[in-house]
N, C-alpha and C positions, 0 to 999 in steps of 0.2 A: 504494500500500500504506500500511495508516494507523503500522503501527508498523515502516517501513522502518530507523528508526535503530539498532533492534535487531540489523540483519541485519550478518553479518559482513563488515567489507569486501573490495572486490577487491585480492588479491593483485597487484603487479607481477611482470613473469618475472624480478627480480630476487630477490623477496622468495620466490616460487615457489622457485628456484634454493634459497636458504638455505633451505626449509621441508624440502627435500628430503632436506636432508644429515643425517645420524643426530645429529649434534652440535645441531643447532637444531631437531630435529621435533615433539622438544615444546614449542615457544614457541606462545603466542597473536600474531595476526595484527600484535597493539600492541607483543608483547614484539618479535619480528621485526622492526618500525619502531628499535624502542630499540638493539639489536644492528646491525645495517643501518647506523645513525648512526654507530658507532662504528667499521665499519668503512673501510680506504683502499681506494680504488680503484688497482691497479698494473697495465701492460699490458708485455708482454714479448718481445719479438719470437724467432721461431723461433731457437734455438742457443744463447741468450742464458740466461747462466746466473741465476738467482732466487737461489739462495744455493749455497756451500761448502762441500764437506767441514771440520770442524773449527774454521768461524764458531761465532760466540755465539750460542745459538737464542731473540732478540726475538718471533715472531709465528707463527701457524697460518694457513695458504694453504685460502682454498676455491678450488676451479679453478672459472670461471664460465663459461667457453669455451678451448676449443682444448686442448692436451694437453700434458703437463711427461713425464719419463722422471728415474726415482730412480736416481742410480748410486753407488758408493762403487768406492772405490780397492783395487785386488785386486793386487799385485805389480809393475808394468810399467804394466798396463793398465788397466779400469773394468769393472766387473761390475755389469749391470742388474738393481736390483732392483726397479722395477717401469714400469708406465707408466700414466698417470694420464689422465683425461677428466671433461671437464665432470660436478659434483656430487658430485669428490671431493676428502678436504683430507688435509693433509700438516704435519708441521713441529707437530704434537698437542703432544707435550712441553712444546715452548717456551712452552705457558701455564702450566705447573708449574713450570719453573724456566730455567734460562739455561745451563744446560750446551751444550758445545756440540754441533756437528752430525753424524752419523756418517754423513752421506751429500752428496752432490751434489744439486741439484735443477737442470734445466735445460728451458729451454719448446723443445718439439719441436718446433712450430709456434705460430706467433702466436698468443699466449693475454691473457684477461685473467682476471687473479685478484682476491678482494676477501684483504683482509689484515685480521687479528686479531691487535693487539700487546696481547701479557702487558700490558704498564702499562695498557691499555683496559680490559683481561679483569680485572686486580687494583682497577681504581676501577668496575666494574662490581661488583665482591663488597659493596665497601661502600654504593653508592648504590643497587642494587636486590637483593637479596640474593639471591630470587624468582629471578631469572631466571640469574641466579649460579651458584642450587644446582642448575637445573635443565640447563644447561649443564655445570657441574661432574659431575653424577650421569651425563649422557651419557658424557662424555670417561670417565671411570669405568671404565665398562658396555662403552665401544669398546676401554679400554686392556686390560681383562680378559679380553676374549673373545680379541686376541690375541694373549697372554699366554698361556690355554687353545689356539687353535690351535698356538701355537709348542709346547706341552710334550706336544701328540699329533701333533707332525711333520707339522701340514698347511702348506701356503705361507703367506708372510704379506708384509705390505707393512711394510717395518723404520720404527719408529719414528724419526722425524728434530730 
């Protein structure tokens, strides 16, 4: 092909993974490389908790395989609020700010997550704005929709 360079590159199933997520769907193939970088690699083994109820919330979990379960503290016991699988993330807030956690997270089975820490996500606003805004405008858009399911009493996955 003469003008192959044009052509948009192949995705890896990793970058696939993040294209997928409402948080990253609008990046181009290079913004996705750019985010991708920024991201840690963590692996977790089944039962192994990811974070605390009432930690300081540093970073946003995409689940990249295997599966976490959200619980918080209900009297005695733990009340699940939700269960999580590959392509979905958790822990949103903690790019807005450092409050902490109002839930549990813990991997149900052996998972591996990629991690978005706030300080990444804050030197990302100033070094590419572009991709900043367009990240920020998702989280927005995810936080408001619910926001909306919560105030017409449909289920929601609690903000962590």
């Amino acid at each position: 092909m003469i003008f192959g360079f044009l052509k948009s590159p192949e995705l890896s199933p990793r970058l696939l993974r993040l294209k997928e997520s409402a948080l990253f769907s609008s990046l181009t193939p290079l913004e996705l490389k750019i985010v991708d970088g920024l991201m840690h690699e963590r692996r977790y083994l089944a039962d192994e908790i990811i974070f605390d109820e009432g930690e300081e919330g540093q970073a946003l979990y995409l689940v990249m395989s295997g599966r976490v379960i959200i619980s918080r503290q209900l009297g005695a016991g733990r009340e699940v609020v939700a269960e999580l699988s590959a392509g979905s993330f958790f822990g949103d807030l903690a790019l807005l700010d450092n409050s902490p956690r109002n839930a549990q997270t813990r991997a149900l089975d052996n998972c591996e997550l990629a991690v978005f820490f706030r300080a990444d996500f804050m030197g990302l606003m100033d070094t590419d704005p572009v991709i900043g805004y367009k990240i920020s405008l998702a989280l927005a858009r995810y936080i408001g929709q619910r926001l909306r399911d919560w105030m017409t009493g449909k289920p929601q996955v609690e903000a962590l």
